[in-house]
C-alpha positions as CSV (number, residue, x, y, z in Angstrom):
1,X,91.6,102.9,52.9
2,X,89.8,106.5,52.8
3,X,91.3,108.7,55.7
4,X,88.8,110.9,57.5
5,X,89.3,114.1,57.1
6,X,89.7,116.3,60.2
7,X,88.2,119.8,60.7
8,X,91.1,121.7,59.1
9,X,91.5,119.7,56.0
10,X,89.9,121.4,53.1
11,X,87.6,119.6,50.8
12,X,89.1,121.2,47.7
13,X,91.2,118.7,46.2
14,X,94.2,120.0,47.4
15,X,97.1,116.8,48.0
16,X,96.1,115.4,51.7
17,X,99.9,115.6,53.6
18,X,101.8,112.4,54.1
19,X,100.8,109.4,56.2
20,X,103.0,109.8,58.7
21,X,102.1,113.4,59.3
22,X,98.4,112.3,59.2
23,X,99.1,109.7,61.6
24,X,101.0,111.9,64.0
25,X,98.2,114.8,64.0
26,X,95.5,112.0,64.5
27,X,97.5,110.7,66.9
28,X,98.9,113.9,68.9
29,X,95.5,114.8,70.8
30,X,93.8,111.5,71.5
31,X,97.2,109.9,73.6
32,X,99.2,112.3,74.6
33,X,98.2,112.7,77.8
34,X,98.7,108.8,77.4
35,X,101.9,109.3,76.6
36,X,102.9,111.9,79.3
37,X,101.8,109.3,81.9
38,X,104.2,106.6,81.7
39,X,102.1,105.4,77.8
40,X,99.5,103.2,80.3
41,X,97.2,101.9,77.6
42,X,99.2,103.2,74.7
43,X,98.1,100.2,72.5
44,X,95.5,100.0,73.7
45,X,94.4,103.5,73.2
46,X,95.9,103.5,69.5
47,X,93.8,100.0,68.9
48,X,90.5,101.2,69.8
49,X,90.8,105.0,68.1
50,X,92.5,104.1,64.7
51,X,93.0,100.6,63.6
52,X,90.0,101.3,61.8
53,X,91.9,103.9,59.7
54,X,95.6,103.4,59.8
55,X,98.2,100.8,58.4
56,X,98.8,98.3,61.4
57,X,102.9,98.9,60.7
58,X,102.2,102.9,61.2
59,X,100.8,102.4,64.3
60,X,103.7,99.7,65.2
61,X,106.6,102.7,63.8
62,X,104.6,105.2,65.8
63,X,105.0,103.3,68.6
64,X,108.2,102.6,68.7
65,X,110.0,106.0,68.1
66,X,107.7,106.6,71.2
67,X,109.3,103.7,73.4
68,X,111.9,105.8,75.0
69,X,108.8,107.6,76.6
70,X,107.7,104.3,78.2
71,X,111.4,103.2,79.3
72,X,111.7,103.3,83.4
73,X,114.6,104.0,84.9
74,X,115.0,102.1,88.6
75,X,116.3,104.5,91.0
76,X,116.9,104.3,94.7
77,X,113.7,105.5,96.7
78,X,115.6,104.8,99.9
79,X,118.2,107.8,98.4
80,X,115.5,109.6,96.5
81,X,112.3,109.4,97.4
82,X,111.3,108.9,100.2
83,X,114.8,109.0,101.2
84,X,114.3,107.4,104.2
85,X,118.1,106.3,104.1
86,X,120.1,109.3,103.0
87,X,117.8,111.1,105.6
88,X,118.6,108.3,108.4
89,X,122.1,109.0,108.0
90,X,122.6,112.7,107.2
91,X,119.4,114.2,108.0
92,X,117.6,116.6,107.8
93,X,116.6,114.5,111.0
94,X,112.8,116.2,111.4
95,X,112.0,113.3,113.3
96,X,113.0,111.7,116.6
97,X,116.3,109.7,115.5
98,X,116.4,107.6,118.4
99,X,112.2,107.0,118.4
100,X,112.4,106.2,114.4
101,X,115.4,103.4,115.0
102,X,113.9,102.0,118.6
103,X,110.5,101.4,116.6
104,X,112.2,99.8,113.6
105,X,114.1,97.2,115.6
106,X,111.3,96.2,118.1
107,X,109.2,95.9,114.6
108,X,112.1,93.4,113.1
109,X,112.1,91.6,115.8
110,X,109.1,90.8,116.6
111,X,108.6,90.0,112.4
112,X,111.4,88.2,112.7
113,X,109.9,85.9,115.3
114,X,107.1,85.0,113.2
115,X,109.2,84.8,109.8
116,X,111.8,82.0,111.3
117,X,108.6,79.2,111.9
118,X,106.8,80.8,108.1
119,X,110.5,80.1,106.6
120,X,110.4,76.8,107.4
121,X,107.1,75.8,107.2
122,X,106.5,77.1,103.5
123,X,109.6,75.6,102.2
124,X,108.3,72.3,103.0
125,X,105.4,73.3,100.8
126,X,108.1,74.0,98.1
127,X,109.3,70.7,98.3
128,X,113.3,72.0,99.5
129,X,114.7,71.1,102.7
130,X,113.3,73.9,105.3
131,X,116.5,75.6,106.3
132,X,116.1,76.8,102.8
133,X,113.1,78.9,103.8
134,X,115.5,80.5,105.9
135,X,118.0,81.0,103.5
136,X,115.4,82.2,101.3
137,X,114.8,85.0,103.9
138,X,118.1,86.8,103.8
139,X,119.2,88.7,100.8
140,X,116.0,89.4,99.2
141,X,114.9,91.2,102.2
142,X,117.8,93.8,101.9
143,X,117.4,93.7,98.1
144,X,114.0,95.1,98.7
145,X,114.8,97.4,101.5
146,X,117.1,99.0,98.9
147,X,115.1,99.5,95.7
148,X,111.4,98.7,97.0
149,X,108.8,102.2,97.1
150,X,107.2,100.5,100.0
151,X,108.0,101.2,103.5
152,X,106.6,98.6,105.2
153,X,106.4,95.8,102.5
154,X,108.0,92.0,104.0
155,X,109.4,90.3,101.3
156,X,110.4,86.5,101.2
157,X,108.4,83.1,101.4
158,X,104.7,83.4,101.2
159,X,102.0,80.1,100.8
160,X,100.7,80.8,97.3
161,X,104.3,80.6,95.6
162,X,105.3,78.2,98.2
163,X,102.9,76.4,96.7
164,X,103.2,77.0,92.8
165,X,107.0,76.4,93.7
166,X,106.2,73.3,95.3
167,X,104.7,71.9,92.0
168,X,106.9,72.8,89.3
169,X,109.3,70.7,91.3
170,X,106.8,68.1,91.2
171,X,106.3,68.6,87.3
172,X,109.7,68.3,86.9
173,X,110.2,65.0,88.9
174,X,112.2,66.2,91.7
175,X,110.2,66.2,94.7
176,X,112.0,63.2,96.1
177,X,115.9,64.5,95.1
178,X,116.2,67.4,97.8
179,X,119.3,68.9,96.0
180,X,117.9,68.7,92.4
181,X,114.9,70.3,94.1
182,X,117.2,73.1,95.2
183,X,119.0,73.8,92.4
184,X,115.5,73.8,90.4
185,X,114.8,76.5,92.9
186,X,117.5,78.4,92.0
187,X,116.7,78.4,88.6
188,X,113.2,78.9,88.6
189,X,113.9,82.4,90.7
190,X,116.3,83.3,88.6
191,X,113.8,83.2,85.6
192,X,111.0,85.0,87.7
193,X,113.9,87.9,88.3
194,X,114.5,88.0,85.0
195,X,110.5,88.3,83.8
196,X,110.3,90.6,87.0
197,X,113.4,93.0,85.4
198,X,112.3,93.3,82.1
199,X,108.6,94.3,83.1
200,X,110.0,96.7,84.8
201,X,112.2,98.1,82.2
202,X,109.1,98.5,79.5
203,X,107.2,99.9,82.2
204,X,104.4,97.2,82.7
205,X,103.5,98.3,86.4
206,X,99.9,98.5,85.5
207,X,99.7,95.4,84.3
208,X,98.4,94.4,88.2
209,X,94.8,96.4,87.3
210,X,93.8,93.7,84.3
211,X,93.6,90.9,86.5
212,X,90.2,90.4,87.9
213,X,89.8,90.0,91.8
214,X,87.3,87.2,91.3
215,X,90.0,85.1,89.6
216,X,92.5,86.4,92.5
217,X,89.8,84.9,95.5
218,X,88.9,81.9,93.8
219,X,92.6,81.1,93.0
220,X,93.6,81.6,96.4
221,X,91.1,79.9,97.6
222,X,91.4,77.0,95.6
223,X,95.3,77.2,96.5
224,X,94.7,77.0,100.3
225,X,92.9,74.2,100.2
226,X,95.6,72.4,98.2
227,X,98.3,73.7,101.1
228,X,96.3,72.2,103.4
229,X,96.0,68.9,101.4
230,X,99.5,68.7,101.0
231,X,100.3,68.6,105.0
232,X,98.4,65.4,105.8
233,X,101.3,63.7,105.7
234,X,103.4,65.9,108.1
235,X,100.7,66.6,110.6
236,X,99.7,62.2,111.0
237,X,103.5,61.9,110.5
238,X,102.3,58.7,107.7
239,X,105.8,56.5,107.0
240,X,105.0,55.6,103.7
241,X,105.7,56.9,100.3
242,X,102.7,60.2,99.9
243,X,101.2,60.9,96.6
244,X,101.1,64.8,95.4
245,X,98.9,66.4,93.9
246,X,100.2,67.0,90.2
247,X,102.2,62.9,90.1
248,X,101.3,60.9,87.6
249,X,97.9,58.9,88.6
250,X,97.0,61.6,90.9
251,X,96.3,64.9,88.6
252,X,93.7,65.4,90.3
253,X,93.0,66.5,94.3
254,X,90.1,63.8,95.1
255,X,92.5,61.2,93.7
256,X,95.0,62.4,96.9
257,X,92.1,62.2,99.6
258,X,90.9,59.0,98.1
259,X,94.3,57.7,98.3
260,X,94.5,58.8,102.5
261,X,91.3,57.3,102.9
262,X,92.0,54.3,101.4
263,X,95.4,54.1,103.3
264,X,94.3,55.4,107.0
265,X,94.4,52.7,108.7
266,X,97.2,50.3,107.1
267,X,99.4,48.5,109.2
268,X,103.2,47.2,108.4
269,X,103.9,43.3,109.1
270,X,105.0,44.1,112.3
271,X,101.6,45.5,113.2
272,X,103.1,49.4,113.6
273,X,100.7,51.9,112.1
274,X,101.9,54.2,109.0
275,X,100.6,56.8,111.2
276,X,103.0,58.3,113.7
277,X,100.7,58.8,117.1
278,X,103.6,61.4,118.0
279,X,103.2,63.5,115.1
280,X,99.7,63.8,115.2
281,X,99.4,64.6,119.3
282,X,101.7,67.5,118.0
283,X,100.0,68.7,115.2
284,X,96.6,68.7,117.0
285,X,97.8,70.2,120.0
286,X,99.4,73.0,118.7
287,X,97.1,73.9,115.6
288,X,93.9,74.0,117.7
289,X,94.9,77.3,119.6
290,X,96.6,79.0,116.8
291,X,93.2,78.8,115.3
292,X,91.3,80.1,117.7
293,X,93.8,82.8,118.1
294,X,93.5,83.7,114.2
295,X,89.6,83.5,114.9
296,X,89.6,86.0,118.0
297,X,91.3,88.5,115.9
298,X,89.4,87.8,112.5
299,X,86.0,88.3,114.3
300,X,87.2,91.4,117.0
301,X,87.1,94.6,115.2
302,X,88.6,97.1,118.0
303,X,87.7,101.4,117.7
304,X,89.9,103.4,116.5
305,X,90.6,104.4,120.0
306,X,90.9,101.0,121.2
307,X,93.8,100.5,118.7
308,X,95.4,102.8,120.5
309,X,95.2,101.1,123.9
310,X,98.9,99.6,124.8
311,X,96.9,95.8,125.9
312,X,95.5,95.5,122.7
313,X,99.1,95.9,120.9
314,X,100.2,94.1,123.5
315,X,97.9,91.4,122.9
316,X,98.4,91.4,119.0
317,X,102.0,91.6,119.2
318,X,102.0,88.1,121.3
319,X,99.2,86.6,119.5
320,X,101.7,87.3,116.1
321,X,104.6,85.6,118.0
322,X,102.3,82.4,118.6
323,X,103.4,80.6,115.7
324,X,107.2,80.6,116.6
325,X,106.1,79.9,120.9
326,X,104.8,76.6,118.9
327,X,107.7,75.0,117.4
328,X,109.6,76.2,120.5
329,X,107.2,73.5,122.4
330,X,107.3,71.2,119.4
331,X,111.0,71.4,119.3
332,X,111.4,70.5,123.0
333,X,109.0,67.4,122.6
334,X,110.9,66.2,119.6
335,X,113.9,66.5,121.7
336,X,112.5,64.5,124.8
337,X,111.4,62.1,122.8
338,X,114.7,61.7,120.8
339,X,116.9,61.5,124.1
340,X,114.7,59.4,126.3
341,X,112.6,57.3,123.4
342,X,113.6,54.0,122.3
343,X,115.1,55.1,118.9
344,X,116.2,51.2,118.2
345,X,113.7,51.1,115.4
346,X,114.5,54.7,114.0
347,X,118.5,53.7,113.5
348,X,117.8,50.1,111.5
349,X,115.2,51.4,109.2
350,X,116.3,54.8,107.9
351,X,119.6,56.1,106.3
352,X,119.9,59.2,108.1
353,X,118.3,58.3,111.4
354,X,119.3,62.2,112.6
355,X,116.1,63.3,110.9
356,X,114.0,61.4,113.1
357,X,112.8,60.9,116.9
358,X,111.1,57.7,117.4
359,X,109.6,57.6,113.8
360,X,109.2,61.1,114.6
361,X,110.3,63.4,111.3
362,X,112.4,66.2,112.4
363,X,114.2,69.4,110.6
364,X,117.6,67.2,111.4
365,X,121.0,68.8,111.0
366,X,121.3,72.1,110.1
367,X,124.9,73.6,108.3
368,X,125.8,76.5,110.4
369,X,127.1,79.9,108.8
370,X,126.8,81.5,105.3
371,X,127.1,78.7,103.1
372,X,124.1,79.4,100.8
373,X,125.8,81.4,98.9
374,X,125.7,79.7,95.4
375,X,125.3,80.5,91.4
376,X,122.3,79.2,90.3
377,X,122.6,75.1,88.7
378,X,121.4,75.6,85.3
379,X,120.4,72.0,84.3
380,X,117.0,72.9,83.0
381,X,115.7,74.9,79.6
382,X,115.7,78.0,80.7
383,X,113.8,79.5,77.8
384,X,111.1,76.4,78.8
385,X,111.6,77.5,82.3
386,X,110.6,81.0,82.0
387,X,107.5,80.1,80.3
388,X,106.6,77.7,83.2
389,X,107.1,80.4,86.1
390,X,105.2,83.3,84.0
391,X,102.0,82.4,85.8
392,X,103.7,82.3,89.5
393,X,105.6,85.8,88.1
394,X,102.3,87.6,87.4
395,X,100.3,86.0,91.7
396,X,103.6,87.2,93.2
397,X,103.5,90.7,91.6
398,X,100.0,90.8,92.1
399,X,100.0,89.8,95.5
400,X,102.6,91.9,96.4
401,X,101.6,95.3,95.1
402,X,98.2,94.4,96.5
403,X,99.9,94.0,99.8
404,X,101.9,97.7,99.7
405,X,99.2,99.5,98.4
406,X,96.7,98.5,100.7
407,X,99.5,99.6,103.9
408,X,100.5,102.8,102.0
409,X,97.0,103.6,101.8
410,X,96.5,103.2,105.6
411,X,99.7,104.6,106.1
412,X,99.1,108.0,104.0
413,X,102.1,106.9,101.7
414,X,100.4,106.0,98.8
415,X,102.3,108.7,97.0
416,X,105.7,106.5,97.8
417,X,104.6,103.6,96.0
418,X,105.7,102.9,92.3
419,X,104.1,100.3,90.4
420,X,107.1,99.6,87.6
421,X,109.5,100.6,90.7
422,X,108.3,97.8,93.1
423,X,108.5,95.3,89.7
424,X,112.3,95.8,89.8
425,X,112.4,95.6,93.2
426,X,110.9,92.1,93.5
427,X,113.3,91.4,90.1
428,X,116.3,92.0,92.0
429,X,114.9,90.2,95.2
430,X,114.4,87.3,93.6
431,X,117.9,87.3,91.4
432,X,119.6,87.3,95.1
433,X,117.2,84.4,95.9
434,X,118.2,82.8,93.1
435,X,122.0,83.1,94.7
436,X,121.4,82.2,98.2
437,X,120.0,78.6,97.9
438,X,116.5,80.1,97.8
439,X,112.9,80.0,95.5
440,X,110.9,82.5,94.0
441,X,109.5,85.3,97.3
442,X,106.8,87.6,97.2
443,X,105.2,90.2,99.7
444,X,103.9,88.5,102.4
445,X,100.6,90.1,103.6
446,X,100.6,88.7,107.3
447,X,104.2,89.9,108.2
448,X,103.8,93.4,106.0
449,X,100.4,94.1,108.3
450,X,102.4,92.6,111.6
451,X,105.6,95.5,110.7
452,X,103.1,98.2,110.2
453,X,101.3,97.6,113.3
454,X,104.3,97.0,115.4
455,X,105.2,101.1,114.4
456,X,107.8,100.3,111.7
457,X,108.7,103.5,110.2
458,X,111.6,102.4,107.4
459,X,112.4,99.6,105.8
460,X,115.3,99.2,108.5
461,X,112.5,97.0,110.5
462,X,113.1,94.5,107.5
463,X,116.8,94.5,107.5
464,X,117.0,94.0,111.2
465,X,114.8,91.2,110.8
466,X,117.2,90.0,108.3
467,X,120.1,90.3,110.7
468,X,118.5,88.2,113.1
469,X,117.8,85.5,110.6
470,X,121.8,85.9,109.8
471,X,122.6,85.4,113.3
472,X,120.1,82.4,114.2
473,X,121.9,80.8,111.1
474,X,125.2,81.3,112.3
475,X,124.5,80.9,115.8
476,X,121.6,78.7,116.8
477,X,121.0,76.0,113.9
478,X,121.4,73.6,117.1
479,X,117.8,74.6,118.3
480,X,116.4,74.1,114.8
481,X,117.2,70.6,114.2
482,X,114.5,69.1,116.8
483,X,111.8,71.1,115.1
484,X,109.1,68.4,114.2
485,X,107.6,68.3,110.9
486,X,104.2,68.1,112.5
487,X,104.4,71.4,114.2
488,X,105.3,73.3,110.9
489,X,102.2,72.0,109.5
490,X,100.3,73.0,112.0
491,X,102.2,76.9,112.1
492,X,101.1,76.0,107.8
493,X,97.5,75.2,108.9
494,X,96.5,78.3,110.9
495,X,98.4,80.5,108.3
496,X,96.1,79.2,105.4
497,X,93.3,79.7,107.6
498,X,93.0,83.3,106.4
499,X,93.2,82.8,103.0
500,X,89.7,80.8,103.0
501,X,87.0,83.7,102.7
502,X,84.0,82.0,102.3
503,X,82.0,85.4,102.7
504,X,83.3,86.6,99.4
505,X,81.7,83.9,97.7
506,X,78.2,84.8,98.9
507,X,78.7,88.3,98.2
508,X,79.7,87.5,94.5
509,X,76.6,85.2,94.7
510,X,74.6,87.4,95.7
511,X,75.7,90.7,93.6
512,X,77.3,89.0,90.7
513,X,76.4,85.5,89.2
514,X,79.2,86.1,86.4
515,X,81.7,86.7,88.9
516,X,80.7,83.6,91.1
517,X,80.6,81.5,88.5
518,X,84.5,82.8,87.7
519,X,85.4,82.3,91.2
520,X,84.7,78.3,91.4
């Protein structure tokens, strides 16, 4: 394989030097400013300039004397940069101490009201009991706070892995064992920490910019839709046994809606609807104004000076806490209904009848205190494992990152954000997840926007919110255990709502038949 010459080899049979000295000056001024930035595209760089000349092993040896270039080293940006900790504490305080904490904790609280109905609503689309979402909720959030670049970022339950969640426990025949499903969980975010840790170590950060938006919106898309699908059950309260999407027989999602419409309207012996009449006078009731409240705000595009005016923050501050107003009144109806209802029927045809009102599906009994804590149940191939959550590892980074650059950039503090930084931060998140009877967590983009907006300005908003999730556990699991079933799939209805953009369809239409075409 003949080795171009370059301009200061001479042509007069003179010994050309050794390859590896070839390959390093050939090498040297095409990727070194490559290699001073973090090697992005290394191998990709050296695949496209001189595979057409060089030994496939040289380039490998090249690369990897290289390596310790591309290593990253986690650090603690709430120590380093931005410091926002070791500045908190010690100063220099060139801010208003006591206006920096009073915005933090009215932020956590208020995203702490809207976390505690999210928590358990998209653990029920994970298939787990949903005082796990809650659980789920806890040490992740300070695991971020620690080592994530982003100020503002909510980790914990989102939809989308909710969802993915939801059916690996379904693949794996679990969705009607609650504590296999569990400690699947477990597992399953102890193998997404794991593929989170060591992307982060070999620097992968970057990786975010190969996947293409138009597989992002028609995935997500396609994903709320499914979410929605999946609640049917919940929100008409049906008695019977509920095909999912993924079963055997039903691989398909037509195969589920063909199966509600065939079974609408069946009756037991005793001439008592599968359909609860409770459940659905819940679900409708409550989902119809959290709709129009997400409409109001989708459609209302304030001035910059508006923004500014206290009743509009007012006014989205209360229209965020809507969702968790909703299985307040849900909760209270359950409870009338459990206490003056004739329950007769409840007690001689179920088990547990504490999980129901009047054929009404409730939360039910809720262990008080810290007793999540737990190592991980490792009853599953974890090396199959790994390969199975891969695809849910790559939507929650991408989703994620998406989420704190977007605030970062509205915030000015783009310069903050680390991409192979915020990969170890959501490793470690979801390692603790993994140890506190949780599932795989993500950034969530509707409590990330609702902290920025309510003035966070450190990640302390997010461990006050945590706090408060600590102390409703400890303190008030009595007020969860009338939540209905049918008002958390309502709360799950309104919060897909956004995740349907039907407008970027036309626009890929219109601009872009390829992309379209990759979308559906």
């Amino acid at each position: 394989m003949k080795i171009p010459t370059t301009e200061n080899e001479k042509d007069d049979g003179e010994s050309s030097p050794p390859k590896s000295i070839r390959l390093r000056s050939l090498l040297k001024n095409k990727v070194s400013r490559k290699l001073a930035n973090h090697g992005k595209n290394l191998v990709n760089e050296v695949k496209v300039e001189c595979l057409d000349i060089l030994e496939v092993r040289e380039i490998f040896d090249y690369v990897i004397s290289k390596w310790p270039e591309y290593i990253h080293v986690p650090y603690f940006p709430c120590i380093s940069k931005p410091g926002w900790l070791l500045r908190f504490i010690i100063g220099p305080h060139d801010y208003n101490l006591f206006e920096v904490f009073y915005s933090d904790i009215f932020a956590g609280i208020t995203v702490a009201m809207t976390l505690i109905p999210q928590a358990l609503s998209y653990a029920k689309i994970a298939n787990l009991p949903p005082i796990n979402g809650l659980y789920t909720s806890i040490l992740p959030i300070f695991a971020y706070a620690i080592f994530g670049s982003s100020m503002h970022l909510g980790i914990g339950p989102v939809a989308i892995i909710s969802l993915l969640t939801g059916q690996l426990v379904v693949q794996y025949g679990l969705n009607d064992d609650p504590v296999g499903a569990v400690n699947f969980a477990g597992e399953a975010a102890l193998a997404v920490g794991v593929i989170f840790t060591a992307m982060s170590v070999i620097n992968l950060g970057d990786l975010i910019f190969l996947i293409s938006h138009s597989v992002m919106s028609g995935f997500t898309t396609a994903a709320a839709c499914l979410i929605g699908l999946s609640q049917l059950k919940s929100a008409f309260g049906f008695s019977n046994k509920v095909p999912q999407s993924g079963q055997p027989g039903y691989e398909y999602n037509y195969q589920v809606m063909q199966w509600f419409a065939e079974h609408w309207n069946d009756v037991y012996p005793s001439g008592r609807s599968v359909r609860n009449h409770y459940a659905t006078s819940i679900s409708l009731a409550l989902v119809f104004p959290l709709l129009l409240v997400q409409i109001i705000r989708n459609h209302y595009r304030p001035t910059p000076e508006r923004k500014k005016n206290i009743y509009y923050n007012i006014w989205m501050i209360l229209s965020s806490l809507l969702p968790f107003a909703a299985i307040i009144i849900g909760a209270h109806v359950a409870y009338v209904i459990k206490m003056n209802g004739d329950d007769l029927h409840t007690k001689l045809n179920h088990e547990r009848p504490q999980y129901y009102a009047n054929e009404l599906k409730i939360v039910g009994t809720v262990p008080s205190g810290l007793s999540f804590l737990r190592s991980p149940k490792m009853n599953w191939d974890f090396a199959k494992l790994i390969g199975d959550v891969l695809p849910l590892t790559l939507i929650a980074y991408m989703e994620s990152y998406s989420v704190a650059q977007r605030i970062a950039t509205q915030k000015n503090e783009l310069h903050f954000l680390h991409a192979s930084q915020e990969l170890f931060a959501n490793g470690v998140a979801n390692l603790l997840a993994s140890v506190s009877s949780g599932y795989p967590v993500a950034g969530s983009f509707s409590r990330s926007s609702l902290n920025s907006a309510c003035g966070s300005r450190t990640p302390m908003s997010t461990i006050i919110t945590a706090v408060i999730i600590i102390l409703s556990l400890s303190f008030f699991t009595g007020a969860f255990q009338f939540i209905p079933y049918a008002a958390l799939a309502a709360i799950i209805w309104s919060s897909i709502f956004n995740l349907i953009i039907v407008s970027e369809f036309w626009h890929a239409w219109v601009h872009s038949k390829k992309d379209f075409f990759v979308m559906i």
